[in-house]
C-alpha positions in Angstrom: -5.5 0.0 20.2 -7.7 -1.7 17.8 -5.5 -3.3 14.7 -6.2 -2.0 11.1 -7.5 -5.7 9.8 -8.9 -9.0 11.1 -10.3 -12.1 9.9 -12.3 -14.4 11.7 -14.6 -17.4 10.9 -18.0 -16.4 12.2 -20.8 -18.7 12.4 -23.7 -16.4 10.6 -27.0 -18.0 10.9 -26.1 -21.1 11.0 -23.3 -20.6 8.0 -19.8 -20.4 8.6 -18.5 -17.2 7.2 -15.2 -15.1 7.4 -15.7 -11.6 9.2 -12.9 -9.2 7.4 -12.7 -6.0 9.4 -10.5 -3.3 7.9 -10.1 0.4 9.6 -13.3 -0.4 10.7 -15.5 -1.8 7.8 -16.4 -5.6 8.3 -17.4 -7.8 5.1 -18.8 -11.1 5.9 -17.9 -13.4 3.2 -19.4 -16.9 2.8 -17.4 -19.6 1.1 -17.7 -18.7 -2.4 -16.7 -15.6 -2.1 -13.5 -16.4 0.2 -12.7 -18.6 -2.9 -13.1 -15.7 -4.8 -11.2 -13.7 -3.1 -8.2 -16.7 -2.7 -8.2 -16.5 -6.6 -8.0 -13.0 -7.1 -5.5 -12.0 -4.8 -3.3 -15.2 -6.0 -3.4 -13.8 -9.4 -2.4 -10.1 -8.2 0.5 -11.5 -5.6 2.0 -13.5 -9.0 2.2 -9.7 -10.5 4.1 -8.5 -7.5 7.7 -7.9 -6.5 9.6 -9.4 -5.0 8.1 -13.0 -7.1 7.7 -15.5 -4.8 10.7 -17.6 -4.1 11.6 -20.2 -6.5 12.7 -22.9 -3.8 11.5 -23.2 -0.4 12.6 -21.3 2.0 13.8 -23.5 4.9 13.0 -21.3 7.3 9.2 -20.9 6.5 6.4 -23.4 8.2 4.3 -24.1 4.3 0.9 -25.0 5.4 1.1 -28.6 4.3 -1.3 -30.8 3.0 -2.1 -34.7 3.8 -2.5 -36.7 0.9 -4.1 -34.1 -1.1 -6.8 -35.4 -4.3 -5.0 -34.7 -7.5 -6.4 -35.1 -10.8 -4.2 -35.5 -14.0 -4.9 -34.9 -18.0 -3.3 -34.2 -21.4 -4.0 -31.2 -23.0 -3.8 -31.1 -27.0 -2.5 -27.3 -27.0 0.2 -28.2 -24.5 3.5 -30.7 -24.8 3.4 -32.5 -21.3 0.4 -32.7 -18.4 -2.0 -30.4 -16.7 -2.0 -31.5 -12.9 -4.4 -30.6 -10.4 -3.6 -30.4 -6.9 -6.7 -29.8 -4.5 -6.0 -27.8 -0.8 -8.7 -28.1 1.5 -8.2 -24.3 2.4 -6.4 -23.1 -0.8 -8.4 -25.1 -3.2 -7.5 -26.5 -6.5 -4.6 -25.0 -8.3 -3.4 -26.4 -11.8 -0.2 -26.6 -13.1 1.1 -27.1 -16.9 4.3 -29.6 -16.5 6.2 -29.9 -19.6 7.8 -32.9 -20.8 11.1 -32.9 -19.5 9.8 -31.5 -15.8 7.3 -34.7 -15.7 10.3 -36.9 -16.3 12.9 -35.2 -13.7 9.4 -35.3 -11.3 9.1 -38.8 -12.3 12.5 -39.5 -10.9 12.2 -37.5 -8.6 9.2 -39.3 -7.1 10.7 -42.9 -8.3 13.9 -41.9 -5.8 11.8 -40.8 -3.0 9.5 -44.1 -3.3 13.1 -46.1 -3.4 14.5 -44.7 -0.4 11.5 -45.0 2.2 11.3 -48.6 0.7 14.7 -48.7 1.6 14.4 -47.2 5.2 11.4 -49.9 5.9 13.7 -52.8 5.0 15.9 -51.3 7.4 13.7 -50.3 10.4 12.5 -53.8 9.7 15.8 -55.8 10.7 16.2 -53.7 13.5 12.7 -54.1 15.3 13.2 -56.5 18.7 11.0 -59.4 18.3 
């Protein structure tokens, strides 16, 4: 029994592309347009119900990103900062942080920062020489 959809990373002529197969009808779709097509259905998902959750969900393996390049600015029209996070398979996605947020982050981060310096001290002592 043949499934309704598929996507595959083909390599077309030398190019990597995606192969999308539905009820038979294939679309090979190069880079651009797979960030495209990222964008647009990210934009029709956030109109959708049920929203996507507002925490977490424990249960859920989040495709996680290593030390991702972030880029950071102030925007006049906006009380707080515009952050950029960059996903090497979602891409760039921006987020307006308001002023209060970037301080509770800010914490947030500070405590984080405190406790694996904390844990280091620790592990330290207890290493065998």
């Amino acid at each position: 029994m043949q499934k309704p959809m598929s996507i595959e990373l083909v390599n077309e002529y030398g190019r990597h592309s995606v192969c999308v197969k539905v009820n038979g009808q294939i679309a090979l779709l190069d880079a651009a347009d797979v960030d495209g097509l990222i964008e647009e259905l990210s934009k029709l998902r956030a109109a959708m119900h049920p929203a996507v959750p507002e925490q977490p969900l424990r249960t859920h393996q989040y495709v996680l990103e290593i030390d991702p390049c972030w880029y950071t600015e102030r925007n006049p029209l906006f009380d707080g900062a515009v952050v950029f996070l960059r996903h090497t398979g979602l891409g760039w996605a921006g987020f307006a942080i308001p002023t209060e947020s970037v301080h509770r982050l800010k914490a947030a981060l500070t405590a984080h920062e405190a406790a694996a310096q904390h844990d280091a001290q620790i592990y330290a002592h207890a290493l065998p020489n």
